[in-house]
N, C-alpha and C positions, 0 to 999 in steps of 0.2 A: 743611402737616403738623401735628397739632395734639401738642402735649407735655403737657397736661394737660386736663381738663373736670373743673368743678364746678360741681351742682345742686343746689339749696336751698330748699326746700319749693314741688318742682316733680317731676312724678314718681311713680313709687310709695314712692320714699324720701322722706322728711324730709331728709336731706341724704345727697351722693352726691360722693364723690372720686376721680377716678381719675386716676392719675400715667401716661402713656402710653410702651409704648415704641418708638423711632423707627422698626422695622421692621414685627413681627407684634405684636397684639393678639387675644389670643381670649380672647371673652367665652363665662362656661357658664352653665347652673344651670337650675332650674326652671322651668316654664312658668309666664308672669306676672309674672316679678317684674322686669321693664325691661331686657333686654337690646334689643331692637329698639327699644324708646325710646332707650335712650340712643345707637345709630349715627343715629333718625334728631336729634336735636339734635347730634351732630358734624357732621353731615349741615350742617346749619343752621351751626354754627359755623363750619364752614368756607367757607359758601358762602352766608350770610344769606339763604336763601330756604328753603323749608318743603315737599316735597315733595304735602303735602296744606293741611289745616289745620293753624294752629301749634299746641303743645304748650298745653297752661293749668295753670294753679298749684292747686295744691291747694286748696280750698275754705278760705276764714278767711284764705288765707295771699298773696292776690295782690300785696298793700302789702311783704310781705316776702321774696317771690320772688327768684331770682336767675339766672341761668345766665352764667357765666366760664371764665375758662382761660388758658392759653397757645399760642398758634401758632408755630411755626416762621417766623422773619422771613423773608417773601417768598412763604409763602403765605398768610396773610390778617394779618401784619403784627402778630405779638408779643402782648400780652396785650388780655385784652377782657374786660368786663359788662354785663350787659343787664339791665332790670327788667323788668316788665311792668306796661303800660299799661294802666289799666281801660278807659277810654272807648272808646282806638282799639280794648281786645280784640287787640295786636297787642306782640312783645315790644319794644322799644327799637331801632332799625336797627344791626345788625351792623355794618357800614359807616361809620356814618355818624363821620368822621375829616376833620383839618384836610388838603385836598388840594392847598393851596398849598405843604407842606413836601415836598422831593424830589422839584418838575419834574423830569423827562428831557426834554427836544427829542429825536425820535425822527426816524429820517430820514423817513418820510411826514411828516414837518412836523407833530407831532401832541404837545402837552405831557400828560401823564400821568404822576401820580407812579410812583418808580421801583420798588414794592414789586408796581405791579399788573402792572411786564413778567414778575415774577419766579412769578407766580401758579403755582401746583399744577393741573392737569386732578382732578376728580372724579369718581369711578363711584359710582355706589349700586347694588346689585344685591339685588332684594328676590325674595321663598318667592314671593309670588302674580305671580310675572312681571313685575314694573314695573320700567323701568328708568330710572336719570338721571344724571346727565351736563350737569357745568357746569364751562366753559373758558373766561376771560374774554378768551382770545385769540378767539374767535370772536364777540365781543359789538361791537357801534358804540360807541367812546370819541368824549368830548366834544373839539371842535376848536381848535385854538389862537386861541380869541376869550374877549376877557377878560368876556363875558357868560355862559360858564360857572364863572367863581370870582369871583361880585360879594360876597362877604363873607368865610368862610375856609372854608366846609365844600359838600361836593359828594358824597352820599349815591353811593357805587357800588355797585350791586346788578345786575348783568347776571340778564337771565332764565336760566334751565334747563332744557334738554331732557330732559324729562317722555314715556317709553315706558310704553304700554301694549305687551304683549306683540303683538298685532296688527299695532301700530305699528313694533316693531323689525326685523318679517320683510317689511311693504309698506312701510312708510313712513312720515314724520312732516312736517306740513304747516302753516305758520304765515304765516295772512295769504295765502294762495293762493300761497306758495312753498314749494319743496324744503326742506326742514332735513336731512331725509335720506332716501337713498331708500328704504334698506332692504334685510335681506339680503338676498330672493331679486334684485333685480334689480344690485345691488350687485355680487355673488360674480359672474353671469354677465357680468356689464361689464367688470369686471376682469379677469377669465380670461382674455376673449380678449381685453383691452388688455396684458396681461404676456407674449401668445406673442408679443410683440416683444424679451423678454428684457431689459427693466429689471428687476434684483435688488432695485431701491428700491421697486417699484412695492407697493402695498397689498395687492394679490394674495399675491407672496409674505408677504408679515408676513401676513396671516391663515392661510397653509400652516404656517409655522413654528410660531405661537399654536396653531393646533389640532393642531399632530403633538404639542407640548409637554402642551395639556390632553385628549390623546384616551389608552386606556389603553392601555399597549407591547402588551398581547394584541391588540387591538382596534383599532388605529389606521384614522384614521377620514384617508383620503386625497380631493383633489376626483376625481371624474368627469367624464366629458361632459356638459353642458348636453341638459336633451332638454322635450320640450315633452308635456304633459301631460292637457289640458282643452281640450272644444270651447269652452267660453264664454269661458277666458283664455288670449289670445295667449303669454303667456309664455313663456317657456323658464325652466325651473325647475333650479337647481346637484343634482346628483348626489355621492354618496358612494360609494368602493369599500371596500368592508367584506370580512372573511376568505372567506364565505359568499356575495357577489355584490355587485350596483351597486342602491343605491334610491335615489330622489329624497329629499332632504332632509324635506320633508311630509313626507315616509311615516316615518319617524324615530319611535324611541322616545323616550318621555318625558323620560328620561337624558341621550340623545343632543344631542338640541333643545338642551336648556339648556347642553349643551358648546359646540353650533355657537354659539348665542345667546350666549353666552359670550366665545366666540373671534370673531366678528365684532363686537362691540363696542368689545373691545380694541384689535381692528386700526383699525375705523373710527374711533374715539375718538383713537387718535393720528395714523394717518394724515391725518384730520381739522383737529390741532393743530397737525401740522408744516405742512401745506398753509397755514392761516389764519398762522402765524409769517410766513410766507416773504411773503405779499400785504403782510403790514401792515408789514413790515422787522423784527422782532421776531426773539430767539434760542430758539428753542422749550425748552419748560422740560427739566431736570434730573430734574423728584421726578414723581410722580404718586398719589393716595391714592383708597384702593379701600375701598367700604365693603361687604360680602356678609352677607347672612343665606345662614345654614345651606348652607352650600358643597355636604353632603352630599347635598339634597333631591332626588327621585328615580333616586338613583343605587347600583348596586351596590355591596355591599361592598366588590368588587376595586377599584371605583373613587373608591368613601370614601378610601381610604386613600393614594390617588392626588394626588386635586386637589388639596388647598395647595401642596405641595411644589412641583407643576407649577404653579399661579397664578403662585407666588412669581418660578417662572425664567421664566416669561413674560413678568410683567411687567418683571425689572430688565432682559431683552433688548431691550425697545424702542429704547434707545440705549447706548451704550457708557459713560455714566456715569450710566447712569439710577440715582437710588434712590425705591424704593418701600415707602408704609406702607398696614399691610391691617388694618384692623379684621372680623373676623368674630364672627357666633354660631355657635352650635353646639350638637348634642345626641348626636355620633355620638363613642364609644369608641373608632371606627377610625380617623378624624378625628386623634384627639389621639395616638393609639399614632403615628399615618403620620408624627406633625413630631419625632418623639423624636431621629431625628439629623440635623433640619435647626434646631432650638430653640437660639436665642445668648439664653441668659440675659441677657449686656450690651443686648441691642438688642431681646427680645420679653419680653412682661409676656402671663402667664394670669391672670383674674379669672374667681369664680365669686361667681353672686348665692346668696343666700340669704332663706329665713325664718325669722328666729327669735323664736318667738311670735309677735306681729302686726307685726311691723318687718321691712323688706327691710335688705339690708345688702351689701357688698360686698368680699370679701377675694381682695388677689393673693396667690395662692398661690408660694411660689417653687416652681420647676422642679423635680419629679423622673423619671425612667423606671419607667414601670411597667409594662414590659414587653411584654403586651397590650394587648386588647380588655378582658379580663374582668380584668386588674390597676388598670385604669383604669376599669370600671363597680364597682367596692368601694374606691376611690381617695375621699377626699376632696371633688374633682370633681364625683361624680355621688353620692356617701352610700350606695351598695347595699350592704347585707350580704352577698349571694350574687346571682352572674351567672345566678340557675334562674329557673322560675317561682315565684308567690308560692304556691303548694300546695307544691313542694316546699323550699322556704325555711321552712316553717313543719313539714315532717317534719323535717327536719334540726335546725333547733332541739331540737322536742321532745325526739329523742333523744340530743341532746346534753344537756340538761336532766336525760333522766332516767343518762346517764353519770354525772353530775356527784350524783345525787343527790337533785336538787331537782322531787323528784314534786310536791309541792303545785303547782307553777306548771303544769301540763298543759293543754291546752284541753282539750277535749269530741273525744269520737273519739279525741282521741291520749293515753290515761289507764294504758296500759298497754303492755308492752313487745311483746305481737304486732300488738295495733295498729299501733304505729308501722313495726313490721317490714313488715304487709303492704300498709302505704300508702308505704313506701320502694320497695319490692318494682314497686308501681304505677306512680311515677315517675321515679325513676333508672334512669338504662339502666345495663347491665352495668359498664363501663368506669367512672362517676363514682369520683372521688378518695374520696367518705367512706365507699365500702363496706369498705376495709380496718380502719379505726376498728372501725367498727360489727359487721363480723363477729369481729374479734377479742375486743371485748364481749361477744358472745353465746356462743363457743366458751369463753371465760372462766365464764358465766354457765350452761353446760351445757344452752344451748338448741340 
């Protein structure tokens, strides 16, 4: 779990600080200005591997680059800094630590220092469907042969399970082996390996994940298994919906990314606990989730839904679980839905900015804004009104010209029936500033 990241002419900032806090993180702001950069070098911090190609330093500035922080001892082991390397074009190994301090003899007979039993599970959950997933409980650790520590240092870098979307619903295959199989075949295996009525079994944890992120109108329960295609054997999982039973494929866009969602989580731990229990390991405590834009293809009702539900999702996995979430975000319903699950002590909002040609980064401290549209004229997002920009630009004018200040008019809006019959155009009846405005005019003996 990381407590702090700092970027240093790396980026679109010149430098970039962020103090972290131990539960929720949500990052805002403008389009461009390093929000999805900066989860994926957490991404990387946490887990010294790069999801694509690594990050690069700002041009002039590779000799002076930086990327640091602080982790949470035990899951990548307290503070860290990395330069960058011209030659290799690769940053300084994450990892790379004296791993003769704090053997464990573990009972598989296996020496490993003691920070990597205590490892954090990974998600990265990205807008274009990719998905990843790094647990170093499921990685091959070096043997108790003292030809793995012949000086003092032993770079640990376990690979990462790397989803393309395709990949998370058939499968993912490494070296002509299973890494996983995937949801559809996954859900129907399960299904009917749990109507034997193990409570522990993975089946239920993915019921429970999905009743939690599917929405109380809409809940999205399994179905019967039913089989679909001449060309694929299959049997494909089912959902019963308010409205009838579809095959998962057939699923909207929204939907997908809940189920895709909710089997992830379930497989990703049930996964974890599975690999603890082979190697004699205590399965971990914390788990950290990194998401872009939580909201992406989803309705309003259900904007306003998902954190909340992520949140109890995830600390349900086990009975002391804690969990930290880094997200971006661009939705007002989003930030309205956490107003009474928001602990100042334990979450941090930051929104990026431009000012002038400098990105820059400010936590905002907490406040309620009510809304939707308290929170799109909030600090947050900078709007001056929640309308369109034709009618943002009526409502100035004649507030301008209340005020007085005719010189300032655009073109079109130069006089007071102008403005009248371009309000007239687009405000509907009900909007708040027609009281203003007609008490002006009846004032004004229009």
């Amino acid at each position: 779990m990381l407590r702090s990241l700092h970027l240093e002419g790396v980026g679109p900032a010149d430098r970039l600080d962020l103090e972290l806090g131990e539960r929720l993180n949500v990052l805002t702001g403008d389009n461009g200005l390093g929000k999805s950069f900066v989860l994926e070098v957490a991404w990387w911090a946490l887990t010294g591997t790069w999801t694509d190609r690594p990050v690069l330093p700002q041009p002039g500035k590779e000799e002076s680059a930086r990327i640091s922080g602080e982790a949470e001892p035990g899951t990548s082991s307290g503070q860290f800094e990395s330069k960058y390397e011209r030659v290799a074009q690769q940053w300084r190994d994450r990892f790379d630590r004296d791993m003769s301090v704090g053997l464990v003899s573990t009972p598989a007979g296996i020496d490993v220092p003691s920070w990597v039993q205590d490892t954090a599970p990974v998600l990265y959950i990205r807008t274009n469907g990719a998905y990843s997933l790094w647990d170093p409980h499921r990685q091959n650790l070096p043997t108790n042969s003292p030809k793995f520590y012949p000086l003092v240092r032993f770079p640990l870098n376990p690979i990462p399970y790397l989803f393309e979307e395709n990949q998370i619903w058939n499968g993912l295959r490494r070296d002509e082996k299973p890494f996983c199989n995937g949801l559809v075949q996954d859900w129907v295996t399960w299904q009917l390996e749990a109507a034997g009525g193990d409570e522990n079994h993975p089946f239920h944890l993915l019921c429970r994940v999905l009743d939690q992120l599917s929405h109380p109108e809409e809940k999205m329960t399994p179905g019967k298994p039913v089989r679909l295609y001449l060309d694929d054997v299959r049997k494909f999982p089912t959902i019963e919906l308010p409205y009838g039973t579809i095959p998962i494929v057939h699923a909207s866009a929204g939907m997908k990314r809940i189920l895709e969602l909710s089997y992830l989580i379930a497989w990703s731990w049930s996964e974890h606990v599975q690999a603890s229990r082979l190697i004699s390991w205590k399965p971990s405590d914390r788990i950290v989730v990194l998401i872009e834009e939580p909201e992406t293809h989803l309705h309003p009702r259900w904007q306003r839904h998902i954190v909340p539900a992520l949140l109890g999702a995830l600390s349900g996995l086990a009975p002391s679980m804690r969990a930290q979430v880094l997200l971006t975000t661009h939705s007002p319903l989003v930030l309205a839905s956490m107003e009474p699950h928001f602990k100042p002590a334990r979450d941090k909002l930051f929104v990026f900015e431009l000012d002038g040609a400098d990105v820059t980064v400010r936590e905002l401290p907490w406040a309620k804004r009510g809304d939707a549209i308290g929170w799109l004229t909030s600090p947050v997002f900078g709007l001056e009104q929640g309308r369109s920009i034709e009618a943002e630009r009526a409502i100035e004018a004649a507030e301008a010209l209340m005020r007085g200040e005719t010189n300032a008019l655009p073109e079109g809006l130069r006089t007071e029936e102008e403005i009248h019959r371009e309000l007239v155009r687009l405000l509907p009846d009900q909007d708040r500033f027609w009281p203003r405005w007609i008490v002006r005019r009846e004032r004004a003996g229009a």
